[in-house]
Every structure is written in structure tokens, then in C-alpha cells.
VMD Tcl script that draws the C-alpha trace (Angstrom):
set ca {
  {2.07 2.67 -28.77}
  {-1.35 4.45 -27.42}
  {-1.47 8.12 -28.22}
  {0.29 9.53 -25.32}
  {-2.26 12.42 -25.46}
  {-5.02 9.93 -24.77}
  {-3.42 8.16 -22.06}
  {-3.33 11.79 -20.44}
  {-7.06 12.99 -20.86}
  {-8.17 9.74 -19.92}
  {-5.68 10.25 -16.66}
  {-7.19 14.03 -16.18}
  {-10.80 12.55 -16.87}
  {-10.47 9.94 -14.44}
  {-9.67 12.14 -11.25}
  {-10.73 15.42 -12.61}
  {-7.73 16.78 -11.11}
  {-4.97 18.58 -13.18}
  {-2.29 18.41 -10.05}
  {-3.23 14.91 -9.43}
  {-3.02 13.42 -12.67}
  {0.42 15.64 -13.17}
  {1.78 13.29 -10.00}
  {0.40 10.08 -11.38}
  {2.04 10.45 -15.36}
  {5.08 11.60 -13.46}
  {4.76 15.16 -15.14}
  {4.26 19.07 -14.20}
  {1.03 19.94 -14.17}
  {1.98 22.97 -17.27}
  {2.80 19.74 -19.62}
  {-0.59 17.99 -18.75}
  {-2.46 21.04 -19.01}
  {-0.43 21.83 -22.72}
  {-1.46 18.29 -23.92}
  {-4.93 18.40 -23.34}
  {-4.85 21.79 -24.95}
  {-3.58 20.05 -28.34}
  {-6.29 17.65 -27.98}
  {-8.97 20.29 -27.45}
  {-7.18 22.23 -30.48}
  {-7.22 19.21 -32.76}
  {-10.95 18.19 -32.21}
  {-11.91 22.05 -32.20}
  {-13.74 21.84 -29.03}
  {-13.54 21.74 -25.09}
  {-12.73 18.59 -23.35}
  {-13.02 20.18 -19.72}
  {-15.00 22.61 -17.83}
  {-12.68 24.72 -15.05}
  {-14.90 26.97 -12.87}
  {-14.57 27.85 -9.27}
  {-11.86 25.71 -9.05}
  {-13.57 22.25 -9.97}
  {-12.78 20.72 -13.00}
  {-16.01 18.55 -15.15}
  {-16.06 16.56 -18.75}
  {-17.82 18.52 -21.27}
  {-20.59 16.49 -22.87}
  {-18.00 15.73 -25.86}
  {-15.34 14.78 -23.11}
  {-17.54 12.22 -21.53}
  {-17.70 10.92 -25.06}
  {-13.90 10.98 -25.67}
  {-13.43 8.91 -21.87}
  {-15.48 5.67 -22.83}
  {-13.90 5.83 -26.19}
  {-10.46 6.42 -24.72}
  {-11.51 3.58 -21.88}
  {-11.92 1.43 -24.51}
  {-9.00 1.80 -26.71}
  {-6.56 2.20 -24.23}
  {-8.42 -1.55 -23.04}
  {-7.61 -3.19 -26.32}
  {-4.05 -2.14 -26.22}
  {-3.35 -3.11 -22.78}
  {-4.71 -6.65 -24.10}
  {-3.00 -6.49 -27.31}
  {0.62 -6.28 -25.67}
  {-0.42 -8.71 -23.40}
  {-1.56 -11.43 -26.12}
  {2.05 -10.41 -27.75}
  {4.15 -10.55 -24.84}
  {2.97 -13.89 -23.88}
  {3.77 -15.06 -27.29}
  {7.05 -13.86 -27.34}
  {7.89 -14.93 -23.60}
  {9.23 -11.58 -22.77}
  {8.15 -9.84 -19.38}
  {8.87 -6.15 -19.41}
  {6.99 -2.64 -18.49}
  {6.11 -0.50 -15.30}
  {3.89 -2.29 -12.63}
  {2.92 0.00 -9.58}
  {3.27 -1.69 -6.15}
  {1.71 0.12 -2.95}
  {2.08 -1.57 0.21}
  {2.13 -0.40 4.10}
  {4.84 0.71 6.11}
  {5.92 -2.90 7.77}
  {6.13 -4.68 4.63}
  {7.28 -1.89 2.07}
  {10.25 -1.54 5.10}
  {10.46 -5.22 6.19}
  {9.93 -7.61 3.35}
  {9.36 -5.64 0.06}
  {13.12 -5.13 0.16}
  {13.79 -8.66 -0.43}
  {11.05 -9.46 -2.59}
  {11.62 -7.15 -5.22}
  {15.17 -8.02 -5.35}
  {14.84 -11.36 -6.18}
  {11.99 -10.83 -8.70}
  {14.34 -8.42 -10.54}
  {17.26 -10.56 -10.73}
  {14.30 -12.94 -12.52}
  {12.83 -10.09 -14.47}
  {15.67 -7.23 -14.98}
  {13.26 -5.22 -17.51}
  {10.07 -4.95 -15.24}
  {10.37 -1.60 -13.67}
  {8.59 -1.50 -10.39}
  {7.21 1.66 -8.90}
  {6.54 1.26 -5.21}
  {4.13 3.55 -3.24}
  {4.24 3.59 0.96}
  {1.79 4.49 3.23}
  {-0.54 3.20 5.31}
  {-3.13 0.35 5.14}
  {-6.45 2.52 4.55}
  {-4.43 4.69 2.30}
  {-2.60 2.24 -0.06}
  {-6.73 0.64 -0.62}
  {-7.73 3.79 -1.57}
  {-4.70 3.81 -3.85}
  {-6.37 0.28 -5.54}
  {-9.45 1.65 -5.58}
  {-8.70 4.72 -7.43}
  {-6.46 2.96 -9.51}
  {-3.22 4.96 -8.96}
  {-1.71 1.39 -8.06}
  {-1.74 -1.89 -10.08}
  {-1.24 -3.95 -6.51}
  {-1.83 -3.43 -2.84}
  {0.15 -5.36 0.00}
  {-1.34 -4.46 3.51}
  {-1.61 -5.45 6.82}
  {-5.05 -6.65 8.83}
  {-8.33 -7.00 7.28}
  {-9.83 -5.46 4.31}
  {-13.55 -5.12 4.02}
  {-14.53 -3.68 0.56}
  {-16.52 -5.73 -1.51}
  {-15.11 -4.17 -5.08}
  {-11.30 -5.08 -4.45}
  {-10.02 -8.60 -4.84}
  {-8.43 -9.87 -1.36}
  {-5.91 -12.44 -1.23}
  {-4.19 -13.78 1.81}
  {-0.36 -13.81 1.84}
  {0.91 -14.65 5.43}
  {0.00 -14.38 9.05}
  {1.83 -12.22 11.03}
  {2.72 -12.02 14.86}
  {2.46 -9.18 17.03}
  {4.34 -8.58 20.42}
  {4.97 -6.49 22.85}
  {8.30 -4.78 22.95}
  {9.69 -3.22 25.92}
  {13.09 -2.01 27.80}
  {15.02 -4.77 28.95}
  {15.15 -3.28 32.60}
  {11.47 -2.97 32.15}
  {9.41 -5.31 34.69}
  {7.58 -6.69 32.67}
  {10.66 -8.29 30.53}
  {11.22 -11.30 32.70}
  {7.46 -12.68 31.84}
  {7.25 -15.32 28.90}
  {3.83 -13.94 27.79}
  {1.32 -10.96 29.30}
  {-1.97 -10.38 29.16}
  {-3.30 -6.99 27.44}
  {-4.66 -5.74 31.02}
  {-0.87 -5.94 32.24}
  {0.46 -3.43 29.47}
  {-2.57 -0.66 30.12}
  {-1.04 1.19 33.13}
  {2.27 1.37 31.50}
  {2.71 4.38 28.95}
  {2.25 3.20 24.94}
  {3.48 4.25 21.82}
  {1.33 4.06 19.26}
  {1.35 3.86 15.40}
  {-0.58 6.73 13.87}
  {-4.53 6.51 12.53}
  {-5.16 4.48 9.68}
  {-2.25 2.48 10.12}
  {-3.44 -1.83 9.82}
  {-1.04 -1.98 13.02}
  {-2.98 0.20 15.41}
  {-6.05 -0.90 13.94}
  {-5.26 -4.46 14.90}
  {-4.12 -3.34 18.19}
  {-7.23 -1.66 19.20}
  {-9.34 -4.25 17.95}
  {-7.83 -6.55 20.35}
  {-7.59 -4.43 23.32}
  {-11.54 -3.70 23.00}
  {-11.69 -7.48 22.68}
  {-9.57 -8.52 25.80}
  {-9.43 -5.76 28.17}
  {-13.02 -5.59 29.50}
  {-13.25 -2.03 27.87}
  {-10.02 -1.07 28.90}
  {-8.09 1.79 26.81}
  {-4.33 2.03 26.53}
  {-1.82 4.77 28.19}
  {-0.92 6.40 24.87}
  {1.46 8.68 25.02}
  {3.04 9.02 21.40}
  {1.67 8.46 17.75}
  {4.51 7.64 15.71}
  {4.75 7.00 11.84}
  {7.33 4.67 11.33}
  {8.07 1.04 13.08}
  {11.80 2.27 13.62}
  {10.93 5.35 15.16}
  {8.83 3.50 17.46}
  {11.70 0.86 18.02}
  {13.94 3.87 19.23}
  {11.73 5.31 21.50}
  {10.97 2.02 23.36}
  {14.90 1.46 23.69}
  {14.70 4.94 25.10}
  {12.68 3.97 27.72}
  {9.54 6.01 26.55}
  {6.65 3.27 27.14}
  {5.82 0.03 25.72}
  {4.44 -0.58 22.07}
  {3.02 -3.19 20.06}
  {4.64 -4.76 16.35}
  {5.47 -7.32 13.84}
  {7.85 -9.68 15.05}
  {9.64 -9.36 11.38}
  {10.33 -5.83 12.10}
  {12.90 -6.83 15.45}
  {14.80 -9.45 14.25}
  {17.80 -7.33 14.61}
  {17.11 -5.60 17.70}
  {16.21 -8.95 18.88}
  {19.82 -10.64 18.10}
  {21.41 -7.18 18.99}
  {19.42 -7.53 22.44}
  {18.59 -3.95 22.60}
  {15.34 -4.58 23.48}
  {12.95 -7.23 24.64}
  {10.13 -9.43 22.87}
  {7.10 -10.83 25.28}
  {4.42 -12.53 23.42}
  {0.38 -11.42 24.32}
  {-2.04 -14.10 26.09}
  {-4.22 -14.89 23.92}
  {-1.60 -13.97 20.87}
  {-2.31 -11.46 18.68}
  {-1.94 -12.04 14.79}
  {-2.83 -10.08 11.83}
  {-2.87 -11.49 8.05}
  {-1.11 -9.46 5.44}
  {-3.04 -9.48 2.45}
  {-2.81 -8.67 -1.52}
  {-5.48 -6.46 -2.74}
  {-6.34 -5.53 -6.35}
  {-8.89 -4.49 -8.47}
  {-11.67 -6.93 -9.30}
  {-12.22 -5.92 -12.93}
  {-8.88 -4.29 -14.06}
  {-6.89 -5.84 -16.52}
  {-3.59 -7.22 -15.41}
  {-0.57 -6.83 -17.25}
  {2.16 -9.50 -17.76}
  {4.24 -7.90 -15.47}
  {1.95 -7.03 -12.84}
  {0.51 -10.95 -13.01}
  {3.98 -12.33 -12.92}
  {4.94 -10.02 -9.78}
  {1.92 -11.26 -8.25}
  {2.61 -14.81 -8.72}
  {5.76 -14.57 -7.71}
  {4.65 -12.54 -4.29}
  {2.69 -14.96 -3.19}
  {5.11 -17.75 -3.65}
  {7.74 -15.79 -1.70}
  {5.07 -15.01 0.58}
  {4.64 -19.02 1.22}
  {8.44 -19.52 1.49}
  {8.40 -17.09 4.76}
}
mol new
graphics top color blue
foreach p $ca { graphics top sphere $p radius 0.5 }
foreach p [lrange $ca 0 end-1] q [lrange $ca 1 end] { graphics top cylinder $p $q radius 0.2 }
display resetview
């Protein structure tokens, strides 16, 4: 196995952040900071600068990094090469995905993928859409599942599903008898909102800038979470926009009521990974078999 001592300087070295790197290896920040101690004592020298609170490779830490870059590289590839050989999938893949999908379909998926692959340990991360890239991109997660479009140019972007999005209202509310409505029906009546940065509300505004004639919703709550957003509609708090996949059971409960928009309003989710970074078994295998569950839905 890789010197565990490298795998946490070339954590530290990566973020130059003691706290953060504690939270990725899972660790308290005193053990992190003891490690790379031993590693300073060992080679006789300084890895790190610390002053006013910012934290820089020496000149012999930048030289330790690509080394450590590189050997912790060959050994992700040599346990690949051997794993394939021996047909076993095993190890830690880290999933980060948004709040409708860790909530609404995640559940499934990674239930079925364990029952195929008991010894794969999956980590999974929630948050929301812009977050969970920046997770990719500062590789803290091995895969990102997100909803609405992703623009960088460095992350890999793969399509998994298109999703609808409706309006959901109180079923005494007068606009619950229509079969569809147009965005400029909805703007007078008072919305709740998901919070910024969430691929929902992004979606949503994108659309009303597109089909309202410069219109602005009546927004009267941010809210972080599709089921606190379910609950206050059912309150009778305002309207809101979401997945269809995250009413189904408000939907057969009738607790609340479904209208579609005019022109509908979909959003893809997507998988997003690093271009360059080296996949392991388990993180390819997981990937495969997300996007064939992805297909089946």
C-alpha cells in the first residue's frame, strides 16, 4: 500500500489547508499536522511554510508533490491493472451529487449497485449543483451527478436523463383546475424558491427571463431542501417549481397538485468528472452502471 504519510502531504499540498485536508482523509487536523511532522523529521527539512495564517510548499515540498503525484499515479494504476486481472471490484469511490437526485434517485441506485458490488464502499457528498462541480474540480469527489447545465471546459460532462419540471400548488388553489399554465400566470402568485446555486432555481430563472417578457417572480421564501418546499406549498404558502420525481408520493397521496408549464420546462441531469484523473475500478464500474440505471428510468 502507498505510504500513508505521502498520501497525506500530497492531500495538505494539494489544498494548502491543514483543516481541509483533515475533513477530506477523514482525520483531526492534530493527526495530519503529526504526520507531516514525521515526514519533515525524516527528510530533516520543512515541507510547509505557516505564516499569517496561509500555508505554502517550501521549495523541497514542491519537489516532494510531483514526486508524490507521481507515485501515488503508478499505484492507483497498478491496483487497477491487478484488480482487473483478478475480477475483483472493491475500494472507496466518492459520489457528490445535488439535492434532487442524492434525495430522489441516489437511494435506489446505490442499492442495487451494492447488492452487485458488496465491497465497494461509497462515500456520498450533497449539496448543490455549483457546489458538488467545485467538489470535481478540486478533486474532493471521484464523480459528480447534477442537475441543469454545466459549462466548464476542464470537467468531462455526460448526459444521464432529462428531467421535468412543474408547478406545484394547493389543491384549492385556482390555478389547480388548469391542465398546463403559462409562466406569466404563476408571477402574481407568491413563490417559493430553492436557494442560490441550486441547478433547480437556476433552471427556473433561466426560463422565466426566457418566457415572461422580463417578468420576475413573487418570491417569498428560499428554501434548501425539495421537501421543505413540498410542505410549505401544502401549507398554502405560494406556488413553487420541481422535479416531477420528487412528488410521486404527494402526487398518489393527493396532497397537492401537479400543472405542467406552456412551453414545458426540462432540465438534463448530468455526470461530471474530471477530464484527466485516473479512474479506479470501482469508480468506472459505478459509473457504468449509473448510466445504465439512468437509461432504465
Amino acid at each position: 500500500m502507498a505510504d500513508r504519510r505521502l498520501k497525506i502531504f500530497h492531500t495538505v499540498a494539494r489544498l494548502l489547508n491543514f483543516t481541509k485536508a483533515a475533513e477530506e482523509l477523514h482525520m483531526t487536523q492534530p493527526a495530519v499536522t503529526f504526520q507531516i511532522r514525521q515526514l519533515e523529521e525524516q527528510f530533516n527539512t520543512r515541507l510547509f511554510d505557516r505564516t499569517h495564517n496561509k500555508v505554502t510548499l517550501t521549495d523541497v515540498g514542491e519537489r516532494m508533490f510531483l514526486y508524490a503525484e507521481r507515485i501515488l499515479k503508478m499505484y492507483a494504476e497498478m491496483t487497477h491493472s491487478i484488480t482487473e486481472m483478478t475480477g475483483d471490484v472493491s475500494g472507496g469511490v466518492t459520489l457528490g451529487a445535488s439535492t434532487t437526485i442524492a434525495e430522489y434517485m441516489l437511494p435506489l441506485l446505490i442499492g442495487e449497485f451494492k447488492l452487485k458490488h458488496p465491497d465497494v464502499m461509497i462515500s456520498l457528498k450533497e449539496s448543490n449543483t455549483d457546489d458538488i462541480v467545485t467538489m470535481v474540480e478540486d478533486n474532493v469527489i471521484d464523480i459528480g451527478i447534477v442537475e441543469g447545465a454545466v459549462s466548464n471546459k476542464n470537467l468531462v460532462v455526460e448526459e444521464c436523463k432529462m428531467d421535468q419540471l412543474v408547478v406545484i400548488m394547493p389543491n384549492h388553489h385556482p390555478l389547480a383546475k388548469n391542465d398546463s399554465v403559462h409562466v406569466s400566470d404563476i408571477l402574481s402568485h407568491p413563490f417559493i424558491s430553492r436557494e442560490h446555486g441550486s441547478g433547480t432555481q437556476e433552471t427556473i430563472t433561466k426560463y422565466v427571463e426566457l418566457n415572461s417578457d422580463h417578468g420576475i417572480l413573487n418570491i417569498c421564501f428560499e428554501l434548501s431542501s425539495p421537501e421543505a418546499i413540498k410542505g410549505a406549498v401544502e401549507a398554502g404558502m405560494g406556488l413553487s417549481i420541481v422535479s416531477r420525481a420528487t412528488i410521486i408520493k404527494e402526487l398518489k397521496l393527493g396532497t397537492l397538485t401537479a400543472v405542467t408549464l406552456s412551453p414545458s420546462l426540462e432540465r438534463p441531469f448530468s455526470f461530471v468528472r474530471q477530464r484527466y484523473k485516473f479512474k479506479s475500478r470501482a469508480a468506472e464500474e459505478l459509473l457504468g452502471f449509473a448510466k445504465e440505471f439512468c437509461g432504465k428510468m
